[in-house]
LODOFI-644564 format. One record per residue: y, z, x of N, C-alpha, C in turn. Coordinates in Angstrom, 2 decimals, decimal comma, padded with zeros to 5 digits, always signed. Each point is the difference from the previous one (the first is absolute). Layout:
REM residues N
PT     n.py     n.pz     n.px    ca.py    ca.pz    ca.px     c.py     c.pz     c.px
PT        Y        Z        X        Y        Z        X        Y        Z        X
...
***
This chain:
REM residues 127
PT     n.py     n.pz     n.px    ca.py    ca.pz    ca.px     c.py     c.pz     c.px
PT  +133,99  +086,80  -081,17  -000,79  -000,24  -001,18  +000,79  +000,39  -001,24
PT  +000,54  -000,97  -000,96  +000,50  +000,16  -000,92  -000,97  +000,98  -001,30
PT  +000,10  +000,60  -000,59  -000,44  +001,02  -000,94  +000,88  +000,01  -001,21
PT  -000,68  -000,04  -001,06  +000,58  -000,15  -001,37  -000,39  +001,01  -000,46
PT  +000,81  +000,50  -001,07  -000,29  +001,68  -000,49  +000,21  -000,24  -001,42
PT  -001,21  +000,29  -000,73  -000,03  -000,13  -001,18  +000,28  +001,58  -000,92
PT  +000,80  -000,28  -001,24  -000,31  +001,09  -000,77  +000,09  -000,11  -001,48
PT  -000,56  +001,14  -000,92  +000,44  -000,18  -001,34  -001,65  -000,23  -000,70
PT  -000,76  +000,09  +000,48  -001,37  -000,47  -000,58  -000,27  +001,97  -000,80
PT  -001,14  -000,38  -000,65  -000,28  +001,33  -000,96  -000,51  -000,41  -000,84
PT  +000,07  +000,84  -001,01  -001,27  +000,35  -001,33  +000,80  -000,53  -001,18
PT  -000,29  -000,49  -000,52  +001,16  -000,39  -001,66  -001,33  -000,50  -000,70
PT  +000,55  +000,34  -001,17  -000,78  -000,49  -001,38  +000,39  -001,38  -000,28
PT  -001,13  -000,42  -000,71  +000,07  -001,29  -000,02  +001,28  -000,46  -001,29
PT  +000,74  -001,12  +000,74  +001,42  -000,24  -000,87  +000,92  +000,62  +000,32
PT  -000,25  +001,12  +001,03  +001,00  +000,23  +000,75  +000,66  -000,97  +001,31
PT  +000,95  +000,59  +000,78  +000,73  -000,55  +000,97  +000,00  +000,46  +001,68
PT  -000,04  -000,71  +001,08  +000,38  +000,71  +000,72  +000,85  -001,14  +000,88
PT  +000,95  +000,56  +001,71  +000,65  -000,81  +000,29  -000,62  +000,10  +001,41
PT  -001,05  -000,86  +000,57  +000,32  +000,22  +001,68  +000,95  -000,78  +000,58
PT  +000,01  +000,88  +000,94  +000,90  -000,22  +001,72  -000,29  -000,79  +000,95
PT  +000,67  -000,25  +001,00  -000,72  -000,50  +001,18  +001,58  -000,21  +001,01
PT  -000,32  +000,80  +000,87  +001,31  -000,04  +000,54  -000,81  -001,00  +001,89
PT  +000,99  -000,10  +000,62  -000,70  -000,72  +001,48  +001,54  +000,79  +000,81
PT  -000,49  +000,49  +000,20  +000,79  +001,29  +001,03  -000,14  -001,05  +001,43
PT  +001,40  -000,22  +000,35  +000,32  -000,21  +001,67  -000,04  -001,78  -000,22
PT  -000,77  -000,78  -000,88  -000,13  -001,23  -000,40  +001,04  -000,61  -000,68
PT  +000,71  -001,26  -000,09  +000,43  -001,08  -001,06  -000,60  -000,75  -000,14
PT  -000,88  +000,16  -001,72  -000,76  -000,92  -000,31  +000,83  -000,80  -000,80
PT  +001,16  -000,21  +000,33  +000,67  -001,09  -001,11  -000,09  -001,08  +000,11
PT  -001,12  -000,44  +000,80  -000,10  -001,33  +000,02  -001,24  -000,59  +000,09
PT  -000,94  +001,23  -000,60  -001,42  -000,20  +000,24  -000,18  +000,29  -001,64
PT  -001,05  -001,17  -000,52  -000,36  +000,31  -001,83  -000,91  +001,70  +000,36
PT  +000,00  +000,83  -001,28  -000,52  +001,10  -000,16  -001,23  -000,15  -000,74
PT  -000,55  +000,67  +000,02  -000,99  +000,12  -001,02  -001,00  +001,50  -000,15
PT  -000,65  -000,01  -001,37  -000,68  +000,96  -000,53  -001,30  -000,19  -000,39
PT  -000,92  +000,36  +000,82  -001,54  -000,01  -000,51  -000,13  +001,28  -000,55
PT  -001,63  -000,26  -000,16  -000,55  +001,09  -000,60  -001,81  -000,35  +000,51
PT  -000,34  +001,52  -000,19  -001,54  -000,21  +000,24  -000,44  +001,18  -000,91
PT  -001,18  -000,32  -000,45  -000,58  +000,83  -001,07  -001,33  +000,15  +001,03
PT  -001,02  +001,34  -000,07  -001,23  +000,47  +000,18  -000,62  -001,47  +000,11
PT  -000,53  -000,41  +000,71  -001,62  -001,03  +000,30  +001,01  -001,66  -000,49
PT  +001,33  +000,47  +000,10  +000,52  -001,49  +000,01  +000,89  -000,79  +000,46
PT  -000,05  -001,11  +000,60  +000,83  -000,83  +000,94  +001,47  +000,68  -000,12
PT  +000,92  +000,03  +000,79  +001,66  +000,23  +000,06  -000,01  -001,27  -001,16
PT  +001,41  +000,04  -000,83  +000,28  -001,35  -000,64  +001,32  +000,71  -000,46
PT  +001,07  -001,55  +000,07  +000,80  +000,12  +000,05  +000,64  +000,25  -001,42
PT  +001,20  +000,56  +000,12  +000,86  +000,22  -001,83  +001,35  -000,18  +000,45
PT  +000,80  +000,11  +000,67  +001,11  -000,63  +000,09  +000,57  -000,67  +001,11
PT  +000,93  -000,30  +000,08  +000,59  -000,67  +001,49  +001,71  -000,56  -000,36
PT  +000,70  +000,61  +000,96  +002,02  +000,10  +000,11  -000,13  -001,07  +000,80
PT  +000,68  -001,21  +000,17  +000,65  -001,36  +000,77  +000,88  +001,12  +000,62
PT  +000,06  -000,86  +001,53  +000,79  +000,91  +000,85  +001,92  +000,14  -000,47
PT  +000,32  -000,88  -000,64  +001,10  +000,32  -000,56  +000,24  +000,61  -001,10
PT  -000,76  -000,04  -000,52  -000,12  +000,89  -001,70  +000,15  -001,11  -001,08
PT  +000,23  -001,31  +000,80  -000,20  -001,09  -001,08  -001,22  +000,00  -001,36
PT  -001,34  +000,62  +000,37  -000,67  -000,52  -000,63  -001,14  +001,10  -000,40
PT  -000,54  +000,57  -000,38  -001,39  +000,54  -000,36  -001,15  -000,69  -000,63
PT  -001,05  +000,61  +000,66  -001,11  -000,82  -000,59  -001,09  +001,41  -000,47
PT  -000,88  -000,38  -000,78  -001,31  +001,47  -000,88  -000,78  -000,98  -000,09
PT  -000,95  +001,12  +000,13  -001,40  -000,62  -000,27  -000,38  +000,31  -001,85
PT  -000,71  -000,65  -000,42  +000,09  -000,17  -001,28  -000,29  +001,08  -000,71
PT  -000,80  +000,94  +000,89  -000,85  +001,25  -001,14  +001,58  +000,80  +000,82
PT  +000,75  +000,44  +000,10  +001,44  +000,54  -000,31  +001,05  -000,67  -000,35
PT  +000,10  -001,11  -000,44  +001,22  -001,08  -000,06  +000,67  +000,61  -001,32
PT  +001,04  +000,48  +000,02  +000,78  +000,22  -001,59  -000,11  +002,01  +000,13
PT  -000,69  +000,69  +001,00  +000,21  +001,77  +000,08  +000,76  -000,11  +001,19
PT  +000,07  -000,82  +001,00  -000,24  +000,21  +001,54  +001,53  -000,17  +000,20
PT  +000,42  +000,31  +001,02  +001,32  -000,23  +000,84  +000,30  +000,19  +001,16
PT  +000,20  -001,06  +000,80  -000,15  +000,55  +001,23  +001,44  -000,67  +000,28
PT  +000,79  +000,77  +000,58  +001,23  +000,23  +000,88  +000,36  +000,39  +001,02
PT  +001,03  -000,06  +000,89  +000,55  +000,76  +000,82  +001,38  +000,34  -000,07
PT  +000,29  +001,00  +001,01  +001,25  +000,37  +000,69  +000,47  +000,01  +000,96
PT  +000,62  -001,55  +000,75  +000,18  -000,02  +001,43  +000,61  +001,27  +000,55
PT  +000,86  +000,55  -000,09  +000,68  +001,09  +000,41  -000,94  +000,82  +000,13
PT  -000,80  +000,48  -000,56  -001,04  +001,29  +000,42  -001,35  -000,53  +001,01
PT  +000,17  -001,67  +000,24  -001,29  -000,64  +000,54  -001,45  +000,63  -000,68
PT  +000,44  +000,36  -001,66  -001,37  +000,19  -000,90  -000,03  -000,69  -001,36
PT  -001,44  -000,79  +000,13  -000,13  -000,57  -001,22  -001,25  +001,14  -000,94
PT  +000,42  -000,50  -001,13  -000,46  +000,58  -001,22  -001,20  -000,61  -000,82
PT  -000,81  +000,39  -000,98  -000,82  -000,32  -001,06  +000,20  +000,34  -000,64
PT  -000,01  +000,25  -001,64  +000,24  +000,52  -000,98  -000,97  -000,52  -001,09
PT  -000,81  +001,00  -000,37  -000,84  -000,44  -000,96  -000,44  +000,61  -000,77
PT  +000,14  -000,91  -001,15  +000,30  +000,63  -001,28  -001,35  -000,14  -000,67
PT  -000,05  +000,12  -001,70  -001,27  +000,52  -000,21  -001,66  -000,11  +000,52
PT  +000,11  +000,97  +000,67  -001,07  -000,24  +000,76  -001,16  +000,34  -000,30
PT  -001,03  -000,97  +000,30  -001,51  -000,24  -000,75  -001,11  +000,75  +000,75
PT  -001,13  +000,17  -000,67  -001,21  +000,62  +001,08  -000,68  -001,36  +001,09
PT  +000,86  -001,25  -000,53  -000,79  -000,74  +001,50  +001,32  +000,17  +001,12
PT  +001,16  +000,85  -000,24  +000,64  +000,19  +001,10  +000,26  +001,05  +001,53
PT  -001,60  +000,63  -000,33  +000,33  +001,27  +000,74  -000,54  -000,47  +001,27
PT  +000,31  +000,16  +001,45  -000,36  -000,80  +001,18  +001,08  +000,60  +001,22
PT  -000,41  -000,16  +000,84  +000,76  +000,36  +001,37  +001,59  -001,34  +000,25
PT  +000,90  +000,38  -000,44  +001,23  -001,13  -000,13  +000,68  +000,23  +001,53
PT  -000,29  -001,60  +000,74  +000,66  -000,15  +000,97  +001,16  -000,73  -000,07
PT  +000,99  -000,03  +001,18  +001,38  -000,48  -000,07  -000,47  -000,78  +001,58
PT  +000,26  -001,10  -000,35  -000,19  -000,88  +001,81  +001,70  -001,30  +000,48
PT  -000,02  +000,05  +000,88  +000,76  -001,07  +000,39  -000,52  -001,02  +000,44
PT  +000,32  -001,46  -000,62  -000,57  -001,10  +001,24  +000,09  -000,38  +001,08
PT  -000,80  -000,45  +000,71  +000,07  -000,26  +001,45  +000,91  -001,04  +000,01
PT  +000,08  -000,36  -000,57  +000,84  -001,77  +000,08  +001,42  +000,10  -000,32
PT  +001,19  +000,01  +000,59  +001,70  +000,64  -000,68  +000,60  -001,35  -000,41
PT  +000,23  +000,03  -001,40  +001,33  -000,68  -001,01  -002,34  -001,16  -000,68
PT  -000,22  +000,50  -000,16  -000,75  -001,20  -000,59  +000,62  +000,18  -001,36
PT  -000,36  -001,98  -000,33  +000,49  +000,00  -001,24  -000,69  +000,54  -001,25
PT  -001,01  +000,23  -000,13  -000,94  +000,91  -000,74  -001,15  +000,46  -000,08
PT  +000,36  +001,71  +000,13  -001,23  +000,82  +000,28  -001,14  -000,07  +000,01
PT  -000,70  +000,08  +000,82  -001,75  -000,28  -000,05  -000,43  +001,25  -000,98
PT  -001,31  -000,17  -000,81  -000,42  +000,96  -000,64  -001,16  +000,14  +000,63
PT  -000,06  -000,10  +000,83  -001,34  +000,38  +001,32  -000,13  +001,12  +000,92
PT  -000,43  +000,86  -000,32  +000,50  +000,83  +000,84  -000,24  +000,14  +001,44
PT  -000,69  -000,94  +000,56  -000,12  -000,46  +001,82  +001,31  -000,89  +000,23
PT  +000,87  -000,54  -001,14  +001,39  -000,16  +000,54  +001,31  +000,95  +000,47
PT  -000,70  +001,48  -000,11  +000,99  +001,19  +000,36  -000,28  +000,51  +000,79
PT  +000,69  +000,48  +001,21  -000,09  +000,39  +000,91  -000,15  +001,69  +000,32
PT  +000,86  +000,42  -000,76  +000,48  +001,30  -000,56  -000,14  +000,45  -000,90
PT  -000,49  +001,67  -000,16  -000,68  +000,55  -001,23  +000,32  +000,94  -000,04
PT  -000,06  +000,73  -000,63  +000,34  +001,34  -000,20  -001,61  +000,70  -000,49
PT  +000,09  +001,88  -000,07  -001,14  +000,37  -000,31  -000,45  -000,01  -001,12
PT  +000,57  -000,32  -000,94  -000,34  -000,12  -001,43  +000,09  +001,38  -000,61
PT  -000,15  -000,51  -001,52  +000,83  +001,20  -001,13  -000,53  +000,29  -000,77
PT  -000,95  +001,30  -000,49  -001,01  -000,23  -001,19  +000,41  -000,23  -000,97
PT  -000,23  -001,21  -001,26  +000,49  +000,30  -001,59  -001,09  +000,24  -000,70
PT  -000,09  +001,19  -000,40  -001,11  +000,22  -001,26  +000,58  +000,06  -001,25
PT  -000,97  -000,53  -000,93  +000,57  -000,11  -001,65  -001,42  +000,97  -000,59
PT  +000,71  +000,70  -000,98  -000,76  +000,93  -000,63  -000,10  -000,32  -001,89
PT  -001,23  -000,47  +000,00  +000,30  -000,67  -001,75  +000,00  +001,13  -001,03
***
């Protein structure tokens, strides 16, 4: 059972920054697209970013498009988020998943297209 290990979630004021992690220990996901949900209290998972399995391409969902960054580092087999000024509709449990499907040409923003999850990361924003 593959396991994804998330980190970097916490407390920041709003307009602040933070960077999560997501490493896949014992896995090569280099050929599987990545991706980053989120779930807030009483609301559906929904998606905010997603890495093309080559690093060709990124895709955001619109309410982060222009703070958000999502990257990786093949060598450490961990991809990243980075997000920048961050709002009070951003505070939510941030997951890191892999797709079930390896080399698709672009990421599902569904999250019943991932197979693999990690436990998620709290981000709270404090206004």
């Amino acid at each position: 059972q593959v396991q994804l290990v998330e980190s970097g979630g916490g407390l920041v004021q709003a307009g602040g920054s933070l960077r999560l992690s997501c490493a896949v220990p014992g896995r090569s996901f280099s050929i599987y697209n990545m991706g980053w949900f989120r779930q807030a209290p009483g609301k559906e998972r929904e998606f905010v970013a997603a890495l093309k399995w080559n690093g060709a391409a990124t895709y955001y969902a619109d309410s982060v498009k222009g703070r958000v960054t999502i990257s990786k580092n093949s060598a450490l087999d961990t991809t990243y988020l980075q997000m920048n000024s961050l709002i009070p509709e951003d505070p939510a449990v941030y997951y890191c998943a892999t797709e079930s499907t390896r080399q698709r040409n672009v990421p599902s923003r569904a999250p019943g297209a991932y197979a693999y999850w990690g436990q998620g990361t709290q981000v709270t924003v404090s206004s």
